[in-house]
C-alpha positions in Angstrom: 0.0 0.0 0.0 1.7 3.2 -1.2 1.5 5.8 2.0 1.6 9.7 1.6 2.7 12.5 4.0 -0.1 15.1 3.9 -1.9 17.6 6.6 -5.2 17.1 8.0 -6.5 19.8 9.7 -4.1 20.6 12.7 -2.4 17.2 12.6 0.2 16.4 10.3 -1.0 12.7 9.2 -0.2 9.7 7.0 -3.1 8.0 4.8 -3.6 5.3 2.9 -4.2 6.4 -0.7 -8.3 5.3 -1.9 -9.6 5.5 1.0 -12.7 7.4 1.5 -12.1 11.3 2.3 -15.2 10.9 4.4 -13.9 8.6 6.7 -10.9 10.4 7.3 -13.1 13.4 8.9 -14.9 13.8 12.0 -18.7 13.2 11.6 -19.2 16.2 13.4 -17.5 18.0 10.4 -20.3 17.6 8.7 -23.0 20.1 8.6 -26.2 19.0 9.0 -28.1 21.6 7.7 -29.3 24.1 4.8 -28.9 27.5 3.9 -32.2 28.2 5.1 -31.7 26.2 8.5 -29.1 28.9 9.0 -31.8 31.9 8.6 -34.1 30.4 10.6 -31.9 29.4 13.4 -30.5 33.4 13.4 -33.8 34.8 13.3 -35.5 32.6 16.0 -32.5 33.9 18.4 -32.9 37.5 17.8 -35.6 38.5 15.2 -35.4 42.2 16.0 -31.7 42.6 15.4 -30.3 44.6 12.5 -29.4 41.6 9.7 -29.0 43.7 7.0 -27.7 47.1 6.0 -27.5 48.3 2.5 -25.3 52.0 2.4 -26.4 53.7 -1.3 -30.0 52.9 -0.5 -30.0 53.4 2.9 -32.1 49.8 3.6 -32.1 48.7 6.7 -33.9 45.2 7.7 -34.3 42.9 10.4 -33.8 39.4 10.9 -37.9 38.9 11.1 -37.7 41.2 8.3 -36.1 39.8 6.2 -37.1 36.2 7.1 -40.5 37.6 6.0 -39.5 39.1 2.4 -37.6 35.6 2.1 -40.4 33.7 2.5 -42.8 36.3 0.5 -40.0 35.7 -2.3 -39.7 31.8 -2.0 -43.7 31.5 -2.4 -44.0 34.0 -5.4 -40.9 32.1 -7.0 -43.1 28.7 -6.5 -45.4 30.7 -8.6 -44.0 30.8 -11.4 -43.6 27.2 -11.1 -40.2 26.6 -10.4 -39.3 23.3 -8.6 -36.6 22.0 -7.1 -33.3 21.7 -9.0 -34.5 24.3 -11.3 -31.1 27.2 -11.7 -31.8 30.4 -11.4 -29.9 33.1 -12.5 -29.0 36.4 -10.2 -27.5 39.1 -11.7 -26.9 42.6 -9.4 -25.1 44.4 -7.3 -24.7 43.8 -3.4 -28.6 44.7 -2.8 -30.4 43.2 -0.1 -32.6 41.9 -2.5 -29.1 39.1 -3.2 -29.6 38.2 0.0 -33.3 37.7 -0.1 -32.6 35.4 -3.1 -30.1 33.4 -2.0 -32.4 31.9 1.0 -35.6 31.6 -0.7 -33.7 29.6 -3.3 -32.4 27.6 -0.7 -35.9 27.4 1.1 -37.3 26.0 -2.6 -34.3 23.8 -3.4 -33.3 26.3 -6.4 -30.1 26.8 -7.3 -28.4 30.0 -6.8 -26.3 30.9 -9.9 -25.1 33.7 -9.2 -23.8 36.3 -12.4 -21.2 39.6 -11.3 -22.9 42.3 -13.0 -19.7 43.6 -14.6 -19.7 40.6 -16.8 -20.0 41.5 -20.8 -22.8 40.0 -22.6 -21.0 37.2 -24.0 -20.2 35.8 -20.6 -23.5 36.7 -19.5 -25.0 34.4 -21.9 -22.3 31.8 -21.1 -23.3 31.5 -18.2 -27.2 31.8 -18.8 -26.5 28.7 -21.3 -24.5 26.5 -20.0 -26.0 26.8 -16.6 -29.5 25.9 -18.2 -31.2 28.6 -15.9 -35.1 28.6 -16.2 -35.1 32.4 -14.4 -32.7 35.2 -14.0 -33.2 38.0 -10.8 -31.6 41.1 -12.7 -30.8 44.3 -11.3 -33.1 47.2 -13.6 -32.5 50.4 -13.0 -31.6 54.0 -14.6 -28.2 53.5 -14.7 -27.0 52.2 -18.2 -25.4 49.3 -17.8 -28.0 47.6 -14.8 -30.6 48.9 -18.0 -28.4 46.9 -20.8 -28.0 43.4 -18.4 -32.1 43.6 -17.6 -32.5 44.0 -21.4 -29.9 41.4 -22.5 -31.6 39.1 -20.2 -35.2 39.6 -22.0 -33.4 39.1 -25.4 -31.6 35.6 -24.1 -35.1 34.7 -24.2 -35.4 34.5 -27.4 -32.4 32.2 -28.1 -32.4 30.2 -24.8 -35.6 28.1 -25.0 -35.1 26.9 -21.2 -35.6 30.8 -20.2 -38.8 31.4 -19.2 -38.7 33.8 -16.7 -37.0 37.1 -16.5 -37.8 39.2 -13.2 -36.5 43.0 -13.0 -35.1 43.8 -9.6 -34.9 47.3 -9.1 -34.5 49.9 -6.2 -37.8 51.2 -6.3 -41.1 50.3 -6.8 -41.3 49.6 -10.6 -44.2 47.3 -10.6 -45.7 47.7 -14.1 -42.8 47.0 -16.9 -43.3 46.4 -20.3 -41.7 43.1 -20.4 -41.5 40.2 -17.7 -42.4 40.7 -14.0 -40.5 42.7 -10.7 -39.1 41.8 -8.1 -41.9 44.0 -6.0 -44.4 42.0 -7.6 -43.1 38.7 -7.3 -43.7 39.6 -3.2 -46.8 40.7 -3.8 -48.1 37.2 -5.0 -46.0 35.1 -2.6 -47.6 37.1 0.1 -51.2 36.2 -1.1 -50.2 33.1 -1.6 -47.4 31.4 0.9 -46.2 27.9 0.6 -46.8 26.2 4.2 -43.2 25.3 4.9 -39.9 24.3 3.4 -39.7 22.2 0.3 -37.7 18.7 1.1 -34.5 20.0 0.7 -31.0 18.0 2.2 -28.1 19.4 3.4 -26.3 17.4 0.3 -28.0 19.3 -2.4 -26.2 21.1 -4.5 -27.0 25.3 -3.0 -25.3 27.2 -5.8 -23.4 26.9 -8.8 -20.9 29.3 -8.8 -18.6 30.0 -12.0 -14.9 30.7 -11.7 -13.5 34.0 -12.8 -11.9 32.6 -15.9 -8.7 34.4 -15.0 -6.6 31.4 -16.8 -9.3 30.3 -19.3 -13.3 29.7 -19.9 -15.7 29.9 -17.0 -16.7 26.4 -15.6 -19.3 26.1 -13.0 -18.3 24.5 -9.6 -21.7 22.9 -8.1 -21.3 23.6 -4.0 -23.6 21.9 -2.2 -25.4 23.3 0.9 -23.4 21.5 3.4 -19.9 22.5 1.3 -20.9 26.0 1.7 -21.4 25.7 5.6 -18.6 24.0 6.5 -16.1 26.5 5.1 -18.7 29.3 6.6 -18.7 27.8 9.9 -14.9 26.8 10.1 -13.6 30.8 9.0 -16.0 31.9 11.6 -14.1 29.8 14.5 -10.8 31.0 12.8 -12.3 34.6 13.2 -13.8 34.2 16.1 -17.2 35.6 15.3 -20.0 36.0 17.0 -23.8 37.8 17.0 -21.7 40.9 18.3 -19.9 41.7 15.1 -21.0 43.9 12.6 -19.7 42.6 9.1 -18.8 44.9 6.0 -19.4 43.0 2.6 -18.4 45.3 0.0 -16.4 42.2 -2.3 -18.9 41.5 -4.7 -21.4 38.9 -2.9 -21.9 37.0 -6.4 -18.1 36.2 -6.0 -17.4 33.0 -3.8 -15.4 35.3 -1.2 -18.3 37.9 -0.8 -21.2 34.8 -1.3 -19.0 33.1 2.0 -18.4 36.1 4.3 -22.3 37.0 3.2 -23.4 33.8 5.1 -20.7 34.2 7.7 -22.8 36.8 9.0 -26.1 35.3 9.0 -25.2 32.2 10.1 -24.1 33.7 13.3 -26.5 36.8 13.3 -24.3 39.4 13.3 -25.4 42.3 11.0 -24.1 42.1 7.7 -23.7 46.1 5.8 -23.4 45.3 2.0 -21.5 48.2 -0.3 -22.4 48.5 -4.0 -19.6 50.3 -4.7 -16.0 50.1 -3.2 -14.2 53.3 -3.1 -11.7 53.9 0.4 -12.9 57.2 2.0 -16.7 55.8 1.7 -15.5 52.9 3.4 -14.1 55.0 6.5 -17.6 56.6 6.9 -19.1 53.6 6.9 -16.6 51.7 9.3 -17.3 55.3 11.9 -20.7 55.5 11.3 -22.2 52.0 11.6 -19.5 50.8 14.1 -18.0 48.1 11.6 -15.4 45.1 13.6 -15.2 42.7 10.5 -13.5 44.2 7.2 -13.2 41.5 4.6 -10.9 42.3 1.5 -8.4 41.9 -1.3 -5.4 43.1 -0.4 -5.5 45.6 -3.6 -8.3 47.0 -1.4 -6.9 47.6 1.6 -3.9 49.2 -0.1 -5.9 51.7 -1.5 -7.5 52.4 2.0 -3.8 52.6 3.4 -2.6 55.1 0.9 -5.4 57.4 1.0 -4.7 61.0 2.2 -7.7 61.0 4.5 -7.6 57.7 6.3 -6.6 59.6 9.8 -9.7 61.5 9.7 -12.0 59.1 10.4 -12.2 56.6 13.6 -11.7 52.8 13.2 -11.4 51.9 16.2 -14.3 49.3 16.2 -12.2 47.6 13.4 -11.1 43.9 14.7 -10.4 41.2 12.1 -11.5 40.4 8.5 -10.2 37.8 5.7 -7.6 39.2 3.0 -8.1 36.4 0.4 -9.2 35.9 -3.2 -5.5 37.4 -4.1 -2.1 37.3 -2.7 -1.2 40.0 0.0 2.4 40.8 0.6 3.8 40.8 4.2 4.5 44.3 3.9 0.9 44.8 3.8 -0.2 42.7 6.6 2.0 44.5 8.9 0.0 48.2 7.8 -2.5 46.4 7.7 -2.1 45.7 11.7 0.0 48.9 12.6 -2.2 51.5 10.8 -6.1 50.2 10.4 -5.7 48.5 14.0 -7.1 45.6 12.5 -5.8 42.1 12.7 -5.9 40.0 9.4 -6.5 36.5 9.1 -4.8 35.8 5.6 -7.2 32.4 3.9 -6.2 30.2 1.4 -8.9 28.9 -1.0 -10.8 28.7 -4.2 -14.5 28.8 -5.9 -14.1 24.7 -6.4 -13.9 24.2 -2.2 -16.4 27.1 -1.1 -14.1 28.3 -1.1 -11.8 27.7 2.3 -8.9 25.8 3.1 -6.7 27.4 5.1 -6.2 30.1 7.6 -3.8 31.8 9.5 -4.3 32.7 13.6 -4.3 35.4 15.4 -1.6 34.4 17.4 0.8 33.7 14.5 4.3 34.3 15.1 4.8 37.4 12.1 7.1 34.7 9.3 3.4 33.3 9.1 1.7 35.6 7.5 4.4 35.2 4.8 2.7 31.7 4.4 -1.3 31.4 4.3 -1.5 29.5 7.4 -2.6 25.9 7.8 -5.4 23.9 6.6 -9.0 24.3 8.5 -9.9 21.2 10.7 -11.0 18.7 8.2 -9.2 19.9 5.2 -6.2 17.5 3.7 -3.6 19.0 1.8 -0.6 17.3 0.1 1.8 18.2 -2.9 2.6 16.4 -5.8 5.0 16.5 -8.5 4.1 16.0 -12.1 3.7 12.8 -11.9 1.5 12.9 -9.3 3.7 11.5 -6.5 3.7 13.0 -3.1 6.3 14.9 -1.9 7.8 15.2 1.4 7.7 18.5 3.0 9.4 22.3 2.5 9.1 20.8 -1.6 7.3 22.7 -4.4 4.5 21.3 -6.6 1.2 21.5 -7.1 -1.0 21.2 -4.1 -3.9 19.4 -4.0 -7.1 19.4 -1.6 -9.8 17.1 0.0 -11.9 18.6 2.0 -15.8 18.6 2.9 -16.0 21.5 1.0 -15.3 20.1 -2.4 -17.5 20.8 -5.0 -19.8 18.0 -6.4 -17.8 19.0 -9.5 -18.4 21.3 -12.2 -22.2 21.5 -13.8 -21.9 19.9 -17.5 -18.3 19.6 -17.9 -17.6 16.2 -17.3 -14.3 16.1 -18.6 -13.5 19.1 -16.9 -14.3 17.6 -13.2 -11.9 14.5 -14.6 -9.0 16.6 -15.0 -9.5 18.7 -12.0 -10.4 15.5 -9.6 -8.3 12.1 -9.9 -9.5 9.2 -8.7 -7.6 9.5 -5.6 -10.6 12.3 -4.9 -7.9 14.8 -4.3 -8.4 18.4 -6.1 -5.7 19.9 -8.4 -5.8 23.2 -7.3 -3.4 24.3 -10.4 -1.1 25.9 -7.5 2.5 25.6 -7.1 3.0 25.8 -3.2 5.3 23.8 -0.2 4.0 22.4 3.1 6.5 22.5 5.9 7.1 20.2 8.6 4.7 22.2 11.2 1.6 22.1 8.5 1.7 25.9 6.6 1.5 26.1 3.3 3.5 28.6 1.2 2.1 29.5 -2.6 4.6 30.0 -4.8 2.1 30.7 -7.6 0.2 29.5 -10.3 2.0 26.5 -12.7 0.3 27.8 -16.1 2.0 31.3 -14.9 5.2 29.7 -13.6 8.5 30.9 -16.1 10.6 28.4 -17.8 13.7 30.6 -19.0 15.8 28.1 -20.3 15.3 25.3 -18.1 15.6 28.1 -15.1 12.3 28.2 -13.4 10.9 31.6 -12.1 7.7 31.7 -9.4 6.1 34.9 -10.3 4.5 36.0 -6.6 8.8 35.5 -5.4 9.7 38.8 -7.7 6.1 40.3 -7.1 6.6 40.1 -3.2 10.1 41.6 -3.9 8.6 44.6 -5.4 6.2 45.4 -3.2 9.1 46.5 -0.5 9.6 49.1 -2.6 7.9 52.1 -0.9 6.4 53.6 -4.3 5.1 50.5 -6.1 1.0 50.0 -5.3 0.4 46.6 -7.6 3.1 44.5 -9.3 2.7 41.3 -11.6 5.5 39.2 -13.2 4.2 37.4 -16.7 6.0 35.8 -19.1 6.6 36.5 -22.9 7.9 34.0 -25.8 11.3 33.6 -26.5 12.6 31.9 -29.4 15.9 30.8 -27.4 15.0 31.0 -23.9 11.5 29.8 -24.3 10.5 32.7 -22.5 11.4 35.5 -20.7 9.7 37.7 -17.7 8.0 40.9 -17.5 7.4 42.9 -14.5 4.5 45.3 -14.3 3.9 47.6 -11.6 2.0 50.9 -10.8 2.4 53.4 -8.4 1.5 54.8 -5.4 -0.3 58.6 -5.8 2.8 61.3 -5.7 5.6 58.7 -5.8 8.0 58.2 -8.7 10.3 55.5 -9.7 12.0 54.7 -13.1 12.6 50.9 -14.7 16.4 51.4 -14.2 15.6 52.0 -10.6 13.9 48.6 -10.7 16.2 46.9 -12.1 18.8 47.4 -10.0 16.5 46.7 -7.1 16.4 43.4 -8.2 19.9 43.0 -9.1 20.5 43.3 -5.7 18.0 40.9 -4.2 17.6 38.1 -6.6 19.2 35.9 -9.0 20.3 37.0 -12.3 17.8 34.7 -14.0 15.4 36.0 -11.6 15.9 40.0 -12.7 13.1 40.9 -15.4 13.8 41.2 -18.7 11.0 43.4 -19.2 9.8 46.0 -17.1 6.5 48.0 -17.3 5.2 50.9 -15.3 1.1 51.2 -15.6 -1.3 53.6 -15.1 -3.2 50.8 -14.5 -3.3 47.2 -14.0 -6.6 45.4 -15.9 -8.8 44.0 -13.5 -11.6 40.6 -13.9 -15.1 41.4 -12.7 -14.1 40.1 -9.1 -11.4 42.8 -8.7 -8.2 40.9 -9.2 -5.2 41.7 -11.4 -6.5 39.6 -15.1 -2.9 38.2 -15.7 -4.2 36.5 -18.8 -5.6 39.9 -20.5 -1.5 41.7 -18.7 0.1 39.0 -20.3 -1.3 38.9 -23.9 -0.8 42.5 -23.9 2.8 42.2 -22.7 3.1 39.4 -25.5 2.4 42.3 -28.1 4.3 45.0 -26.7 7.6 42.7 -26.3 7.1 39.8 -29.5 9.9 37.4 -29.7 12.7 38.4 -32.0 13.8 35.6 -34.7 17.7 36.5 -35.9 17.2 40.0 -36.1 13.3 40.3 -36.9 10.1 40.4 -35.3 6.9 38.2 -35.6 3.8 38.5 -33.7 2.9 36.5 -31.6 -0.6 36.6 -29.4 -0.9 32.7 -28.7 
């Protein structure tokens, strides 16, 4: 029997490969309830709490509140004659009305796909296709683009047979449209007409089927069941230390897995939750002051922007405790300004769409050459790394890691051959992530193996030359891609931009690096950006950096240039 060295939770273990993940975990591990078992629960504690506080529209509701306008929804849904299993498509900004979706799908046994309105109408109807929705919850109002998606929506329609129901969520009451049926009026009927109770739904049903970023390549949809999403809720909430006390800002888009998680952080332990449309630093201050904010989740491009702002000492964030960086990397440097200047302790979290989406976290208690790693894996998470053959490697070695965990998705929604290649029949995950485990149990990304650089045999790790150049004082965002070479294979760009007011030239950079890495290891190429481009969920879109570094630097054949955009 071949035997692998792996981590397990807090305990560094060995296991036999094939055997069952599920009998390698606790049966308290797993959750043993729905999304809407987690309402309920919250609101039968304390129904006149504050659940829910929306800032541009200045909504506030209560837990019986919105209990009520959840049920109200779940019965006019039913309606329409939606069953169990049907998708459904939601579409819109972080508006309570997500949140009122979101359980009275889960009271129905819909499934939540959720779609980030920045999305362009060809991923729109991506996802609206492949996901087979039979309804779509779409943000209408006078604002052009909410306008355009309500209006794409109607005209998918006409192409997508399955569509047959279009519902126009806007922030007033817009009862009468031309085309399809409101959101206000869809209440309406389920109050005349409430279902008696819960439809028959299990804790292993599949909740939502969220869609990765396609960052690296085309959208694929990860089907999370109910008890997936709770266990990686419930586990960051011990990490955090949580409780009905906190008051939780959401303003990472909540149709992202990180904001869809920290979204039913909150409610699963009744805390209030205070959803932003719109993230922009100094708006976030007044917020934080005014409604007394102790949880701050974010990417750390976020809370750069908050650090460098000119008017960050004006406002009191005292009530400011803990909150996840995650859904990108965040340099050390960071973590300690993070601490020092926002008085607010960072747990750093390791994870992705396919596990919902935690797997590790760091502690508060961390000595600081933690937070250089991502901590260790949540109780009842296994992690391992393999090399390309797929053999395990001891630990402080780099390969890909892999994952099993109760959080695993069921796999991805009609893309068989996908789930095959990202699941082997070990049941362990391919993340697609190059990382080491040490002997104690943290993990340490190194970076992504599709953006790993082969420069003639010499192998460069991205995020090692991006963490470098965030020590400089004047760089705000840095990325490392690479670019064909005809000799070499390829050759490394590094992209930065800068902080407001500070300048820094490429020479300047270069010696930098010259001085703190290994001549392989300096860029060949260095840019200096106005701005990086950014996916829908807010992180740096190396794929769209590095095709336009591709054109700006082709490969040069013996003295001439060809194209190349591949």
């Amino acid at each position: 029997m071949e035997w692998l060295h792996c981590v397990l939770g807090e305990v560094r273990a060995l296991l036999p490969f094939g055997k069952p993940y599920e009998e390698r975990v606790l049966s308290s591990d797993q959750t043993e309830q729905t999304l809407f078992d987690g309402l309920i629960a919250a609101r039968n504690r304390n129904p006149y709490k504050t659940a829910l506080v929306q800032v541009e529209r200045g909504i506030r509701l209560s837990y019986e509140n919105l209990y009520e306008q959840v049920t109200a929804l779940a019965s006019g849904l039913s309606q329409l004659g939606l069953k169990k299993g049907d998708r459904v498509v939601v579409c819109m900004p972080n508006w309570p009305e997500f949140v009122i979706s979101l359980y009275a799908m889960s009271m129905l046994g819909l499934i939540l796909v959720p779609a980030n309105p920045r999305l362009r109408r060809h991923e729109i109807e991506f996802i609206v296709q492949n996901s087979g929705a039979k309804a779509a919850l779409v943000a209408h109002s006078d604002t052009k683009d909410a306008l355009s998606h309500y209006e794409l929506f109607l005209e998918c329609q006409a192409h997508v047979p399955g569509l047959e129901h279009v519902v126009a969520v806007s922030p007033g009451d817009r009862s009468a449209l031309e085309k399809g049926v409101s959101f206000a009026h869809l209440l309406e009927m389920g109050r005349k007409h409430r279902i008696a109770s819960a439809i028959n739904v299990k804790p292993a049903d599949v909740a939502a089927i969220v869609y990765t970023s396609g960052t690296t390549g085309v959208p694929k949809g990860a089907m999370l069941t109910h008890q997936s999403l709770l266990f990686s809720a419930n586990r960051m909430n011990a990490a955090l230390e949580n409780s009905d006390r906190d008051v939780v800002l959401v303003v990472v888009p909540a149709c992202h897995i990180f904001g869809l998680s920290v979204t039913l952080m909150g409610v699963l332990m009744g805390s209030t939750v205070v959803f932003m449309e719109q993230f922009h630093p100094e708006d976030v201050f007044k917020v934080v002051e005014r409604e007394k904010v102790t949880v701050h989740h974010g990417v750390s491009t976020m809370f750069v922007l908050e650090l460098n702002h000119p008017n960050r000492k004006h406002y009191d964030l005292s009530s400011l405790r803990t909150g996840i960086v995650a859904a990108a990397p965040c340099p050390y440097e960071i973590v300690q300004r993070i601490r020092s200047e926002l008085g607010l302790n960072p747990i750093l979290s390791y994870g992705m769409t396919e596990c919902s989406p935690a797997l590790t976290a760091t502690h508060f208690e961390n000595e600081p050459w933690v937070y250089a790693t991502v901590g260790r894996p949540l109780p009842g998470v296994a992690l391992a790394v393999v090399d390309e053959n797929g053999n395990f490697l001891p630990p402080d070695h780099v390969g890909e890691l892999v994952a099993n965990s109760p959080g695993l998705m069921l796999g991805y929604y009609n893309n068989e051959e996908a789930t095959k290649a990202a699941i082997d029949e070990r049941g362990w995950f391919h993340t697609g992530d190059l990382a080491s485990i040490n002997e104690a149990g943290y993990v340490t990304i190194v970076g992504r193996i599709k953006e790993m650089i082969n420069r003639g045999g010499l192998k460069i790790y991205p995020k090692e030359v991006e963490e470098l150049l965030y020590q400089l004082p004047a760089v705000q965002e840095a990325a490392v891609v690479g670019v064909p070479d005809p000799v070499l294979g390829e050759r490394s760009c590094a992209c930065v931009t800068l902080k407001p007011g500070h300048t820094l030239t490429e020479e300047e950079i270069r010696e930098y690096c010259r001085q703190n890495l290994a001549d392989f290891k300096v860029p060949d190429f260095i840019e200096i950006l106005d701005e990086m481009p950014l996916n829908s969920s807010g992180k740096i879109y190396k794929l769209e950096l590095a095709k336009q570094m591709r054109e700006k630097h082709p490969p040069v054949y013996y003295g001439r240039v060809e194209n190349s955009t591949q």
